[in-house]
C-alpha positions in Angstrom: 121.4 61.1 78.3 123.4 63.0 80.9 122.8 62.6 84.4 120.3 65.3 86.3 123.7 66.1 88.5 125.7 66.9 85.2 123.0 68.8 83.9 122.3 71.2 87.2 125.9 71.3 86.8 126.4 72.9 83.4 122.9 75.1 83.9 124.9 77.1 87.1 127.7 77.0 85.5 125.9 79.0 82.6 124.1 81.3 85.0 127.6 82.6 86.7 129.3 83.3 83.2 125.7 85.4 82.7 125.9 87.5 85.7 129.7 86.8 87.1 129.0 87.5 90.6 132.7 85.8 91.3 135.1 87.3 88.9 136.8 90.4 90.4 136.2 92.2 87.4 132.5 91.9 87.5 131.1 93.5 90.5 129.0 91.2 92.5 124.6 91.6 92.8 124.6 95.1 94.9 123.7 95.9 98.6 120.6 98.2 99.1 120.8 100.5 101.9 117.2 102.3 102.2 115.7 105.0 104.4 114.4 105.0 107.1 111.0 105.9 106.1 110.8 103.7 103.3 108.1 101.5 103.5 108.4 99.7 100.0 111.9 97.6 99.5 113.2 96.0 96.7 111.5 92.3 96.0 111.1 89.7 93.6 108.9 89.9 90.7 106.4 87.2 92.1 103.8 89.8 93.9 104.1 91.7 90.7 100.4 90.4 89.4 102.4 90.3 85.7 101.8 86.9 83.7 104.4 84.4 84.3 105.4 85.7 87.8 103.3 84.2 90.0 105.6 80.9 89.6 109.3 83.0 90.1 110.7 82.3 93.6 109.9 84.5 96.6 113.8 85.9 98.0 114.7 89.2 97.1 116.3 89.7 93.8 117.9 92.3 91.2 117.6 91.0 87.8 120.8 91.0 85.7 122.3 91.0 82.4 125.1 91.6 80.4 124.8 94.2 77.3 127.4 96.8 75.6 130.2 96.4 77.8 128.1 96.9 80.9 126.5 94.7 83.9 123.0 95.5 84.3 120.8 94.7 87.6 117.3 95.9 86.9 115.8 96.3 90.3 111.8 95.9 91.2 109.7 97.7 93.7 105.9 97.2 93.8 104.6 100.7 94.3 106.8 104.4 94.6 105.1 106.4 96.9 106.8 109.6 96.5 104.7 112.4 94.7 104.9 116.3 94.7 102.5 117.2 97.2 99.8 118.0 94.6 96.8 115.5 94.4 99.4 113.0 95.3 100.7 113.3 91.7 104.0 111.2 90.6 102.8 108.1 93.0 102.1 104.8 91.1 102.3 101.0 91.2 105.4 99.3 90.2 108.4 100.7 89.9 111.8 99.2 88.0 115.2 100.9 88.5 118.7 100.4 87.2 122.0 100.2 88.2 124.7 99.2 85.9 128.8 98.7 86.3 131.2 98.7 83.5 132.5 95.0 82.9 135.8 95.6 84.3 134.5 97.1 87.9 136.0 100.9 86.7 132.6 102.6 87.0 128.8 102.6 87.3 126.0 104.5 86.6 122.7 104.7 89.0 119.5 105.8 87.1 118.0 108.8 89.4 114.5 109.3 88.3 114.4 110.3 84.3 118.5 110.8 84.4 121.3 109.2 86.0 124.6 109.7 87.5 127.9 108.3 86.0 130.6 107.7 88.8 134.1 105.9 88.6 135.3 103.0 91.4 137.0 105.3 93.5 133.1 107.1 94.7 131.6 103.6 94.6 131.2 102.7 98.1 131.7 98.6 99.2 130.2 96.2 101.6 132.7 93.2 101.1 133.1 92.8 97.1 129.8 94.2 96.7 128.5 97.5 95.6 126.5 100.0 97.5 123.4 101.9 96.2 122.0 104.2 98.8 118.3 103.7 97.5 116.2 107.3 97.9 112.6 107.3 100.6 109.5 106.7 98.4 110.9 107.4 94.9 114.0 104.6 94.7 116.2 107.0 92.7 119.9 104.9 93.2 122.8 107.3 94.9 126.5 106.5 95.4 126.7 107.6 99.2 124.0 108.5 102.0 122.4 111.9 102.2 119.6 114.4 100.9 119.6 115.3 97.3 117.9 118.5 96.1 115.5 118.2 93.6 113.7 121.5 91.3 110.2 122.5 92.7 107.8 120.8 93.0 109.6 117.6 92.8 110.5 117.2 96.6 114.1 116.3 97.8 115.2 112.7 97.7 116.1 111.4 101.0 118.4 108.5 101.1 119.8 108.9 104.3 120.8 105.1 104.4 119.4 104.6 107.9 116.7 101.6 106.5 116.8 98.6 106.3 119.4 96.6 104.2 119.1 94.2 101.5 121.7 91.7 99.9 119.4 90.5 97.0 120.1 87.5 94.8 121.2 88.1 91.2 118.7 86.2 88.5 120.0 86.1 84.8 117.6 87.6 82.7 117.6 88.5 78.4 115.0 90.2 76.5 113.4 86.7 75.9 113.9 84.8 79.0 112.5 84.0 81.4 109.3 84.7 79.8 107.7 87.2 81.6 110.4 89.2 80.2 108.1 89.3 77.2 105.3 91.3 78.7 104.4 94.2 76.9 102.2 95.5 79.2 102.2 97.9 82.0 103.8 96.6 85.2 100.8 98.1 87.8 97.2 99.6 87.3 98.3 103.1 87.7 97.7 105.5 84.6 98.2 108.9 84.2 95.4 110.8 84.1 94.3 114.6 82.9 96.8 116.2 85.4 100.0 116.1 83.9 102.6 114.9 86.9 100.7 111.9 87.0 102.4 108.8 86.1 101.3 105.5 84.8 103.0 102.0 86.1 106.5 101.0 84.1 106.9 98.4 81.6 108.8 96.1 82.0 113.2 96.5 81.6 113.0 95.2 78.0 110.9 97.8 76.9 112.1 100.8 78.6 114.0 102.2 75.4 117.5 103.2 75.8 118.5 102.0 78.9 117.9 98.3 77.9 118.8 98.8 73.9 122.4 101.5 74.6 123.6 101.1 78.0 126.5 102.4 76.4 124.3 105.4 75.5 122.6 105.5 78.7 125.8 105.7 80.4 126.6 108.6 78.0 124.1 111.1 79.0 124.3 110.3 82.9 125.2 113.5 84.5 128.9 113.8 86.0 129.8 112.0 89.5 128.9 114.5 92.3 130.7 112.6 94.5 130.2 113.9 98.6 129.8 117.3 97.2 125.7 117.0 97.5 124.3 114.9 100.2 122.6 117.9 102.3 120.0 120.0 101.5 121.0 123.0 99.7 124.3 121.5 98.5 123.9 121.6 95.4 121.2 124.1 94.4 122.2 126.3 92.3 120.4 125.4 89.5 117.1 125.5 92.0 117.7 128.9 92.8 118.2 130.0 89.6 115.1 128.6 88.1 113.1 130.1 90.9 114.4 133.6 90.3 114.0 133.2 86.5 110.3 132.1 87.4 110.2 135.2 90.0 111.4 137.8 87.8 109.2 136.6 84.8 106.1 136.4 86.7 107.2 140.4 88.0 107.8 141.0 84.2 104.0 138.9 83.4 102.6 141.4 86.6 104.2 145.0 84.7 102.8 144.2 81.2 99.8 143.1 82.7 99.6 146.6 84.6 100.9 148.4 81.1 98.3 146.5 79.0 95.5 147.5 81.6 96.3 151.4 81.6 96.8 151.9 78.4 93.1 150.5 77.8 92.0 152.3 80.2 93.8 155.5 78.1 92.2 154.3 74.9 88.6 154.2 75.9 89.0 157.7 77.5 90.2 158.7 74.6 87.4 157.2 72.2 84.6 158.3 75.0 86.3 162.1 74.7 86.4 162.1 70.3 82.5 160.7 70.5 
């Protein structure tokens, strides 16, 4: 029988080849630089409520893995506050993002609500050997650098103005088996979406959020392109805003004429009808 020292040994000596926070081509656990209104940071799974938590240590972590080429660091927040103004729709409990960087430390992607953004090393800011991720108030959309993102109506702007508080989280191995709490099918928070349909119900868990656990590859794939410093105010960057709020203006106009058109020539036909009786 091996020794307990030999043994604690080979078990970290598994856990850095998992997650590789030394090698210089593996970028290192990230550093999370939040707003200054945010009022939820990033924490360990233990205050989740989710079977098998309650026993996981209580220091900050991202949970990690390796899959398709990719680093992974899935990323757990217990409620996202952020909601469109209208009966307080796209808030929830629980909240898992992702941020992943290609093996060799040449790019990343940062998951931004149902998308992402896809950035090489050269727009991927450092604090030491680690990677930034400018973490947005409320909603916890991951940006490469600081500022205010627009967003189409009625989802509001993202501010990550990276004036928070900053966390240098641990980096726990995880796999779709282990530990097992990884094995939880079930919803990660009691919030469900409801009649309305912004609403939102709580995440499940990383290994059973499709894609972006089974294809990071894939994920990476449909990330939009690196805006770079090109879009960190508001109006930057909203074009596509603008355009969708003139297509809506001009076919609510269009709705308002052929409303007007439908309504008169009624108004002709039963003239007409009350004149031939």
């Amino acid at each position: 029988m091996r020794p307990l020292s030999a043994v604690l040994a080979i078990a970290l000596a598994a856990f850095c080849s998992a997650v590789s926070t030394a090698s210089a081509d593996a970028p290192p656990a990230p550093v999370l630089v939040h707003s200054d209104a945010e009022r939820d940071l990033a924490s360990s799974v233990a205050g989740s409520g989710v079977p098998g938590t309650s026993a996981v240590g209580p220091a900050d972590a991202v949970y990690a893995r390796r899959a398709d080429g990719w680093i992974q660091y899935w990323i757990w927040f217990e409620d996202n506050r952020q909601d469109r103004g209208i009966l307080r729709s796209g808030r929830h409990a629980g909240d898992w993002e992702l941020v992943q960087y290609r093996d060799d430390g040449s790019e990343a992607v940062y998951a931004q609500h149902a998308g992402a953004e896809r950035c090489e090393r050269r727009d991927i800011e450092f604090r030491g050997e680690r990677p930034v991720v400018y973490v947005a108030n409320g909603s916890h959309a991951a940006y490469f650098h600081a500022g205010v993102r627009d967003r189409m109506w009625p989802d509001p702007n993202d501010e990550a103005d990276g004036r928070g508080a900053i966390q240098r989280p641990i980096a726990a191995s995880v796999s779709e088996a282990a530990p097992p709490w990884m094995r939880y099918r079930g919803r990660w928070g009691g919030a469900r979406a409801g009649w309305f349909p912004p609403e939102q119900s709580s995440p499940r868990g990383p290994a059973f959020q499709g894609e972006r656990w089974d294809h990071p590859e894939a994920f990476a794939g449909s990330a939009r392109p690196c805006t770079g410093r090109r879009c960190v105010a508001t109006g930057a960057c909203d074009g596509a805003e603008n355009a969708a709020a003139a297509a809506g203006l001009a076919a609510a106009l269009l709705a308002l004429v052929g409303l007007g058109w439908w309504r008169r020539r009624r108004r002709t036909s039963t003239a007409l009808g009350r004149e031939g009786g």
